[in-house]
TITIZA-869781 format. One record per atom (N, C-alpha, C): x negated, y negated, z negated; atom name; residue in three letters. Coordinates in steps of 0.1 Angstrom, whole numbers, plus 5000, padded with zeros to 4 digits. Atoms other than C-alpha are relative to their C-alpha. Example, Ala and Ser with C-alpha at 12.3 -4.5 7.8 and 13.67 -1.06 7.14 Angstrom:
<sites>
<<4991,5012,5000>,N,ala>
<<4877,5045,4922>,CA,ala>
<<4991,4988,5000>,C,ala>
<<5009,5011,5000>,N,ser>
<<4863,5011,4929>,CA,ser>
<<5008,4989,4992>,C,ser>
</sites>
This chain:
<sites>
<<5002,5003,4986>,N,unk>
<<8669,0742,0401>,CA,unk>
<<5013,4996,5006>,C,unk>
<<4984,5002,4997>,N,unk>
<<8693,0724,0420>,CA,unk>
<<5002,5007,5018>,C,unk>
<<5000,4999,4981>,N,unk>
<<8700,0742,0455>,CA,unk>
<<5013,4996,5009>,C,unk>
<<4993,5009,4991>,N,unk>
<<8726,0721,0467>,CA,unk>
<<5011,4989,4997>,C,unk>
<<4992,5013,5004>,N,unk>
<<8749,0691,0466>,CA,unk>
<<5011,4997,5009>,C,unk>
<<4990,5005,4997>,N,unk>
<<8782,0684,0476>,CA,unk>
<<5003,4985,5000>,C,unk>
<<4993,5014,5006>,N,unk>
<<8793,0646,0478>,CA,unk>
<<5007,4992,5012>,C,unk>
<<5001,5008,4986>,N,unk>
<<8805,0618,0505>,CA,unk>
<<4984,4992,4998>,C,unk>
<<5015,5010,4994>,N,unk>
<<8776,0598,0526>,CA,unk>
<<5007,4990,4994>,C,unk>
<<4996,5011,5002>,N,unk>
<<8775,0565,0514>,CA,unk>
<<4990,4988,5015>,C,unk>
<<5008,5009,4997>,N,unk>
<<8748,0554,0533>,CA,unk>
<<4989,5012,5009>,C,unk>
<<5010,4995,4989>,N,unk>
<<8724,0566,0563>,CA,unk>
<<4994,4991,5002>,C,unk>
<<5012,5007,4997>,N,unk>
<<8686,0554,0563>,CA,unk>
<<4993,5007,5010>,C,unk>
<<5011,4997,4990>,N,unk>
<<8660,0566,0586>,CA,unk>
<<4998,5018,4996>,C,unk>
<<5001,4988,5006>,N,unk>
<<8647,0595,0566>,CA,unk>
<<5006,5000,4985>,C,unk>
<<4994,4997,5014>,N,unk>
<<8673,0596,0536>,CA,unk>
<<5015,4997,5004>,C,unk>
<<4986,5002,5001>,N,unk>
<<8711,0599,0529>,CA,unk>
<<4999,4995,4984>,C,unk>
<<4997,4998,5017>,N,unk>
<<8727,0582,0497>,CA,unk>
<<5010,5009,5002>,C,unk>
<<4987,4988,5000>,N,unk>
<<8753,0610,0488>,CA,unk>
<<5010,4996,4982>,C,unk>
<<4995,4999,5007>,N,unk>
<<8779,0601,0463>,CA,unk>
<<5011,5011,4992>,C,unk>
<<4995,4985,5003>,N,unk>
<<8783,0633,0441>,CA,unk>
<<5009,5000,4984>,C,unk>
<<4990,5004,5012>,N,unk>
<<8810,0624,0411>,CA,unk>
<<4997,4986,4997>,C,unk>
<<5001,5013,5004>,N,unk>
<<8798,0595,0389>,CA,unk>
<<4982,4998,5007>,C,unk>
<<5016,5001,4999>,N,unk>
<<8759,0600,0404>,CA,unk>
<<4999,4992,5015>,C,unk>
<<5009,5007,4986>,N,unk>
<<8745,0583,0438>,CA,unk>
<<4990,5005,4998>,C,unk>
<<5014,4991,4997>,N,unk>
<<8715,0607,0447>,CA,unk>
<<4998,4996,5014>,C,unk>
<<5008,5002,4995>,N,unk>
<<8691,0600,0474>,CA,unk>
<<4993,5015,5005>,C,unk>
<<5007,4987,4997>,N,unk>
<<8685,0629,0497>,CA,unk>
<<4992,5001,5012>,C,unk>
<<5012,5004,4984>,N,unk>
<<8655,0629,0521>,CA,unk>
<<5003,5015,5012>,C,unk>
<<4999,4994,4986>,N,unk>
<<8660,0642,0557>,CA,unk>
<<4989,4996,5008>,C,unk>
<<5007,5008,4981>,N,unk>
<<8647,0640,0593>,CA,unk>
<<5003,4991,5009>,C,unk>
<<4996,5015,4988>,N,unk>
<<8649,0610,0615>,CA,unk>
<<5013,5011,5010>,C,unk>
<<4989,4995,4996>,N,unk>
<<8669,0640,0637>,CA,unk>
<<5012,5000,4999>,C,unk>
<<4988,4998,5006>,N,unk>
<<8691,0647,0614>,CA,unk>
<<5004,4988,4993>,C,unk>
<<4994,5016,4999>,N,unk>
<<8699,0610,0604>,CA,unk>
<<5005,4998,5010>,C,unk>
<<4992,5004,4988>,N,unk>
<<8710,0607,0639>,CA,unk>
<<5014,5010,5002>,C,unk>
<<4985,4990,5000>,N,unk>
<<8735,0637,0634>,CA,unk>
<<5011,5000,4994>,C,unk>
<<4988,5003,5008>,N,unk>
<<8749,0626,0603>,CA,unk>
<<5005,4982,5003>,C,unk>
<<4997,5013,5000>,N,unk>
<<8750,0588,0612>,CA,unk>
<<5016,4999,5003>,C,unk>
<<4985,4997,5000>,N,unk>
<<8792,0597,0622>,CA,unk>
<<5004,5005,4990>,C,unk>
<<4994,4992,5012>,N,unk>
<<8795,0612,0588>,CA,unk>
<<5002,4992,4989>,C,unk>
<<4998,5009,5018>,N,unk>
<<8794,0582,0563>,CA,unk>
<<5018,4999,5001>,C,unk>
<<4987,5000,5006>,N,unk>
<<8823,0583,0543>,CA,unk>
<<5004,5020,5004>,C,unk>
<<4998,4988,4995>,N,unk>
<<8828,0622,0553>,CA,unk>
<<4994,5007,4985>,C,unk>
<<5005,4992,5009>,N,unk>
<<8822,0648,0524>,CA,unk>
<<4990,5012,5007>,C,unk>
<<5008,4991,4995>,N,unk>
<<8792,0671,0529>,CA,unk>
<<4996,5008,4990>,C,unk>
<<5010,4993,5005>,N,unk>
<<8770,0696,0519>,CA,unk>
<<4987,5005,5003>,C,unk>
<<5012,5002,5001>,N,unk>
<<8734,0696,0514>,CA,unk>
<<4995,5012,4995>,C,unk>
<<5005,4992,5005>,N,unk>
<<8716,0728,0509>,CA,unk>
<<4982,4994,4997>,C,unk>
<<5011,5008,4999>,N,unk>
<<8684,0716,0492>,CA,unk>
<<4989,5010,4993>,C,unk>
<<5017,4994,5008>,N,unk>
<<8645,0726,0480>,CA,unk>
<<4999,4990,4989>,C,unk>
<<5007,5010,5013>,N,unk>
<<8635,0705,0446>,CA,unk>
<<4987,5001,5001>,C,unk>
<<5011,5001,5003>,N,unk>
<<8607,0690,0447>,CA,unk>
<<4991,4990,4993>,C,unk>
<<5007,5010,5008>,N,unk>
<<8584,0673,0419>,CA,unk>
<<4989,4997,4999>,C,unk>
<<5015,5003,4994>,N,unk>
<<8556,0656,0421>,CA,unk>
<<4992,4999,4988>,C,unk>
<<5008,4997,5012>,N,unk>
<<8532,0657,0391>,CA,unk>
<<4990,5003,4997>,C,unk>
<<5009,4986,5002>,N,unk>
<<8504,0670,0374>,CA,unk>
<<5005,5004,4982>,C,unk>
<<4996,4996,5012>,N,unk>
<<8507,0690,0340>,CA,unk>
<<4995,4993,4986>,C,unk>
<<5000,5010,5013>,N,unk>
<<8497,0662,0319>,CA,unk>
<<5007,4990,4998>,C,unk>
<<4984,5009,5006>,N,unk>
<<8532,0644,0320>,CA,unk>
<<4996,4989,5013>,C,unk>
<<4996,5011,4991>,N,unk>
<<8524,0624,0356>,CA,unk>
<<4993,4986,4996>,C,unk>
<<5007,5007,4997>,N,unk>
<<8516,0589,0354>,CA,unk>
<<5002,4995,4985>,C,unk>
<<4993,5007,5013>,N,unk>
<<8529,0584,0316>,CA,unk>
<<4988,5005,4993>,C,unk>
<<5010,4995,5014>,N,unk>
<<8505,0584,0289>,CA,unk>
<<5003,4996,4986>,C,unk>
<<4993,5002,5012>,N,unk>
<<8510,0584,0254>,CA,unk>
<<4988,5001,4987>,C,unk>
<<5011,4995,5015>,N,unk>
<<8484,0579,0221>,CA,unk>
<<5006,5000,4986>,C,unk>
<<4994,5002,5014>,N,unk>
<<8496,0586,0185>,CA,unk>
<<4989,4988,4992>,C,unk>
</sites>
């Protein structure tokens, strides 16, 4: 589970930050609010306390596979 992320903003969208966290660029969904709060923080290092969430069902999602 990941519950949080450290990195700089690269980038402020509507509802998402890119966050550059070492060698990775992650994509972390927000609130149009809070896009207006961080919009002075690109280039700023932050931190993201986060929920993980995946989307799926337990027969492997939209991948299928036949031997």
């Amino acid at each position: 589970m990941i519950a949080s992320l450290t990195g700089e903003i690269r980038r402020i969208e509507e509802d998402r930050v890119h966050l550059q966290v070492g060698p990775l660029g992650i994509e972390v969904m927000i609130t149009a609010a809070d896009s207006q709060l961080l919009s002075a923080g690109v280039g700023e290092e932050v931190t993201f306390h986060t929920i993980l969430y995946i989307e799926g069902d337990s027969g492997g999602g939209g991948a299928q596979w036949s031997p």
